[in-house]
N, C-alpha and C positions, 0 to 999 in steps of 0.2 A: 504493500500500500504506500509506504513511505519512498519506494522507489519511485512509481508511478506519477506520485506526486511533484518529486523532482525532477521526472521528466516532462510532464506538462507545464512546470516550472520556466523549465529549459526552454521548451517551446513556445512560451506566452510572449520571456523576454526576448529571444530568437527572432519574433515577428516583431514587437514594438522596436527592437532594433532596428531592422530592415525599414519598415515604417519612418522610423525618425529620420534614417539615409536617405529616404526617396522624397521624404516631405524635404531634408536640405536642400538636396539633387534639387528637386525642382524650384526652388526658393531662388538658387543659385539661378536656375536657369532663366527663370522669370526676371529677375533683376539685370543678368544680364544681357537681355533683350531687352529689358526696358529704357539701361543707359544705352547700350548701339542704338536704340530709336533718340536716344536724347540729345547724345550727342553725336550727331550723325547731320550735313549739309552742310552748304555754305554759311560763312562766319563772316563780317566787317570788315575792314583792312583796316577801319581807320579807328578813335579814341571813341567810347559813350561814357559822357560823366555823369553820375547819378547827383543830382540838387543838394541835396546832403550831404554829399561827401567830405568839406567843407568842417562842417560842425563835428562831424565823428572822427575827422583824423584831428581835432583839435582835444575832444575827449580821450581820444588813444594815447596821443603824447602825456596829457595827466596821470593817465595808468602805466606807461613809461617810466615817468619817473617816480612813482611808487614803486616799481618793480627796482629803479635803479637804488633808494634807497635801503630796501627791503636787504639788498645785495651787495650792501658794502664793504668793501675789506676793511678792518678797522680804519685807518684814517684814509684809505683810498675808496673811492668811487669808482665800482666798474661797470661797462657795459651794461647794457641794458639787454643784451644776447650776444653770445658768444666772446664772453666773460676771460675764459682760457687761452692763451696762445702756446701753441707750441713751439712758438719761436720767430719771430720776425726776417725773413733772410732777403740777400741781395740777388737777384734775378735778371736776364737776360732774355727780350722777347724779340724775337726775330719773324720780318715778314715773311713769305714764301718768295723764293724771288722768281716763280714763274707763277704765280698767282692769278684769279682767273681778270681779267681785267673789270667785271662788271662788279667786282667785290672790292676794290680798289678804293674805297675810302674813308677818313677817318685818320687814323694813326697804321692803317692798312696800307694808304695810297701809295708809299714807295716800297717798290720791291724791293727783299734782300734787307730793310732799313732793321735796326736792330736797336733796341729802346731797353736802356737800363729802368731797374724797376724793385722795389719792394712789394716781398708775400708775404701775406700773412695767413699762419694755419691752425686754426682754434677747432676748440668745441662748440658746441650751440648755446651749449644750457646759459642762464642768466649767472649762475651760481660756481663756480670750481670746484668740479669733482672729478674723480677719480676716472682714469680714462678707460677703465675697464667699462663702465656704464654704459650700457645702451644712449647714444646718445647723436644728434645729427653733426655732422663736421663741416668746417668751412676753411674756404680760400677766398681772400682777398688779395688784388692785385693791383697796384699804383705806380703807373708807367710814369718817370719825370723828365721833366727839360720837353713839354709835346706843348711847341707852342699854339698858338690860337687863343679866340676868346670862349670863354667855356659859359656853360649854361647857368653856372652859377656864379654870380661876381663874388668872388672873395680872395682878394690877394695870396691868403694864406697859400690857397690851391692852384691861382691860378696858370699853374705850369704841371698839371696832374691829369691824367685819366686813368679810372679807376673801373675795376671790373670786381662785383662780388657773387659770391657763389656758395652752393652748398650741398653736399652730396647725394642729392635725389633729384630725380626730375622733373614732381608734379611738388606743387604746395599743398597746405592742410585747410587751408584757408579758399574762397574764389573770391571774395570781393572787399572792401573797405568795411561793409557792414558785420558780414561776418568775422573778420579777425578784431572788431572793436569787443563783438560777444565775446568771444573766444579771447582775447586777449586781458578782457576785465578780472572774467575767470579765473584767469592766472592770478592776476593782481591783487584778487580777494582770498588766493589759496583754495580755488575750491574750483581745483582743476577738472572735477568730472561734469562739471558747469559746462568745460569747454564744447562739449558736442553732444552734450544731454540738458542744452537750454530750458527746459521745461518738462512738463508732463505729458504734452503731446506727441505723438510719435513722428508726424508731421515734419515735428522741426528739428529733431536728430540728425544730427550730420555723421549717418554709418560708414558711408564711402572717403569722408575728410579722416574720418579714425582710424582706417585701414592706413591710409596715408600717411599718417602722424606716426602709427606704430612701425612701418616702416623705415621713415624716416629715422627712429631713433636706432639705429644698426649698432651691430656690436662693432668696435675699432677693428679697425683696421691695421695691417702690421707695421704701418709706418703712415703717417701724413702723406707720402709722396707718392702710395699704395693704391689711392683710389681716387674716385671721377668724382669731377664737381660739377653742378650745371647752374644756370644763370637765373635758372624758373620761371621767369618773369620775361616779356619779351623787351627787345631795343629795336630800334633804327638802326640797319648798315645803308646812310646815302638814303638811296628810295624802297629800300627793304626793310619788311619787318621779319625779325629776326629773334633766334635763341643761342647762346653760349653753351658750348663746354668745354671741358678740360679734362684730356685722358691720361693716366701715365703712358708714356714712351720710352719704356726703360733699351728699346732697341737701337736710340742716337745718342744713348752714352755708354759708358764702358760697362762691362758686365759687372754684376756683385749683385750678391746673396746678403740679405743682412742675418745676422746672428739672430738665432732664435731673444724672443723676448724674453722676461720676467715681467707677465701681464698682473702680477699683486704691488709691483710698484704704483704707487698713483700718478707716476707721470713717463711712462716707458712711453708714452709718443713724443715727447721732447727728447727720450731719449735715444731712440731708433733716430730720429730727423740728426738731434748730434754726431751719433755713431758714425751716420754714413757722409755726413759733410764736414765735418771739422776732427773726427781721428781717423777715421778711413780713407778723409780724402777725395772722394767717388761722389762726380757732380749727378744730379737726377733729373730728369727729362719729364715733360708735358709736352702734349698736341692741343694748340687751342681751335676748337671750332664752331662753326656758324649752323644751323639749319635753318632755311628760309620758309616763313609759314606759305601754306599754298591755301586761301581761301577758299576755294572750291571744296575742301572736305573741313571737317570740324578740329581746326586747328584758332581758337579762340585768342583775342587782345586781351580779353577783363578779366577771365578766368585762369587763374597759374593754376588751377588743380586737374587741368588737361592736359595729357601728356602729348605732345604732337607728335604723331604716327611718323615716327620714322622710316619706315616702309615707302610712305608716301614723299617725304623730306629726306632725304639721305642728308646727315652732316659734310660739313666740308671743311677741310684746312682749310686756315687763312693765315696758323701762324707756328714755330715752334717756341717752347719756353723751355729754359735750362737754368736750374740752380746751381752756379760751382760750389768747388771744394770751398770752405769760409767755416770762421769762427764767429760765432752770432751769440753763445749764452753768454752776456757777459749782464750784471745788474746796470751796466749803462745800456747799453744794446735791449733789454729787456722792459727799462725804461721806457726806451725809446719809441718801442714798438706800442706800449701799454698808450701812449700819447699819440701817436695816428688816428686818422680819420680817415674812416674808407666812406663811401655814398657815391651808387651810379652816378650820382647829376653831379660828381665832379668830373662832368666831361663834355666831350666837342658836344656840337650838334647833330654833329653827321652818327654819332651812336647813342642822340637822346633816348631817357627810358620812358616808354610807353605802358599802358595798362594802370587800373586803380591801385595796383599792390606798388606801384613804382610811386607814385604819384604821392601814396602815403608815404614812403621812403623817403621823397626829396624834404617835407616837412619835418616829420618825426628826428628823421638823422641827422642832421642837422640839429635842433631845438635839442636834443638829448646829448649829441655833444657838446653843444656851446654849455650846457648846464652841467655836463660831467666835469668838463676842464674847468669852469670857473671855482666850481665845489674841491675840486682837488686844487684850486691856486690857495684858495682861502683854507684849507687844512695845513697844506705847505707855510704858509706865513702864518697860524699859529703858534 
């Protein structure tokens, strides 16, 4: 009796098993056929700004800087995202020099031209932790001495084009409105706010969560190890366009780096040291372009579209090479901690487009000028 019992057992849960798989299975399958219907056709070429946009990136910047003070290092001010650097180093961006001619503008336009330049390679998070974390990574890069008048008058920059980046494709975010939700969220600690706004189910953002949890990836074995993309579109000239940044470990000399010690909290500072200031051995990137083709659903206002590659193949435009150099140093470390990166420190011919850039040019800006002035006035206590 007691046997029989266990096997009907067996087979009750056997079937609500199967059951719950086909009810997934089809869950999946409905979903996604419902995003290929959504995002699927032609897309705008050009900017839609929504009326308010205005007023919520002025609220964003308030939640900014609570999140920067939230995150202070005892007497320094950091970041308000991507907090961490792995290190600040001296870089090398060279055009192609058969490049295609219709890509040809910008700090692009002369071939072969080769543009000294600071990287910078962080974590995401607001806070300094341990790089074991799940966590998203960034590069930023500030090409100098590129003359022209830039988009943004400010002396400080004006001989700077800057490119930032961060290693996923799509954002967590599609619009101003949404990363102000999502961003307050944070701001109040009550991060499951972020994409569970409410009680209704409606207004759950499941496919930004999948994104986000992506986004936070386990490290990578070195900074110079993996891809960074731009997210957000720019202008190349009369293209609207997306950035990335591949490693090219095949245009510089061969090397293996040494296995890690992933329980140090900061083995990505220390693999970027390892291989360019005791080993020597400079490390290579591909920077490239994909051009949006508006005929299929390659969006301006939404970074949380990935644009079909398939459709856009990437394209060089440039190579970047870090040499061998010594960079930790607490002046050099300084130094870096004092940078300002922000798209719209640039030409015109690569202004940033879309609502997520748009919030950029304000927010980054107004969070640096408030970082630096907080860290003057700590410094002169």
């Amino acid at each position: 009796m007691l046997k029989q019992l266990w096997l009907w057992l067996g087979r009750l849960l056997g079937k609500l098993l199967l059951l719950l798989l086909a009810i997934g299975l089809g869950g999946w399958g409905i979903g996604a056929a419902y995003y290929s219907w959504k995002f699927s056709g032609p897309v705008p070429t050009k900017e839609q700004i929504p009326p308010d946009e205005a007023a919520l990136t002025q609220s964003i910047i308030e939640d900014a800087v609570r999140i920067v003070e939230q995150h202070r290092d005892n007497t320094r001010v950091l970041r308000d995202a991507h907090a961490k650097a792995h290190g600040c180093v001296r870089a090398e961006v060279t055009v192609l020099p058969d490049l295609d001619s219709d890509l040809r503008h910008g700090v692009f336009s002369e071939p072969g031209k080769t543009w000294q330049a600071w990287m910078r390679l962080s974590n995401g998070n607001a806070y300094p932790q341990f790089d074991r974390a799940r966590d998203a990574r960034g590069m930023a890069i500030k090409l100098m001495d590129v003359p022209g008048e830039k988009l943004i008058s400010n002396t400080a920059h004006s001989t700077e084009q800057d490119f930032v980046m961060f290693n996923h494709p799509a954002f967590f975010v599609r619009d101003v409105a949404e990363y102000k939700s999502n961003f307050a969220a944070q701001a109040d600690g009550k991060k499951v706010l972020a994409f569970f706004p409410s009680w209704n189910p409606r207004s759950w953002e499941l496919r930004h969560l999948v994104i986000a949890l992506k986004t936070l990836a386990p490290a990578p074995e070195s900074p110079v190890a993996t891809t960074y993309n731009s997210i957000a579109p720019f202008k190349l000239g009369p293209h609207n366009i997306k950035y990335r940044v591949i490693p090219s470990p095949e245009n510089c000399p061969s090397y293996t780096l040494p296995e890690a010690n992933t329980d140090m909290p900061n083995f990505l500072r220390s693999a970027l040291y390892r291989q360019l200031s005791l080993d020597r051995v400079p490390a290579c990137f591909t920077l490239q372009i994909q051009r949006q083709n508006p005929s299929y659903h390659m969006p301006i206002e939404d970074p949380s579209i990935e644009w079909d590659e398939s459709i856009s193949p990437y394209e060089t435009v440039a190579n970047i090479q870090l040499p061998a150099q010594d960079f930790d140093s607490s002046e050099q470390n300084l130094f870096c901690d004092n940078l300002s990166f922000n798209p719209w420190h640039a030409l015109p011919e690569h202004r940033p487009i879309g609502g997520i850039n748009r919030l950029r040019k304000t927010v980054y800006e107004a969070v640096s000028v408030y970082r630096h002035e907080r860290n003057r006035e700590n410094a002169s206590e």
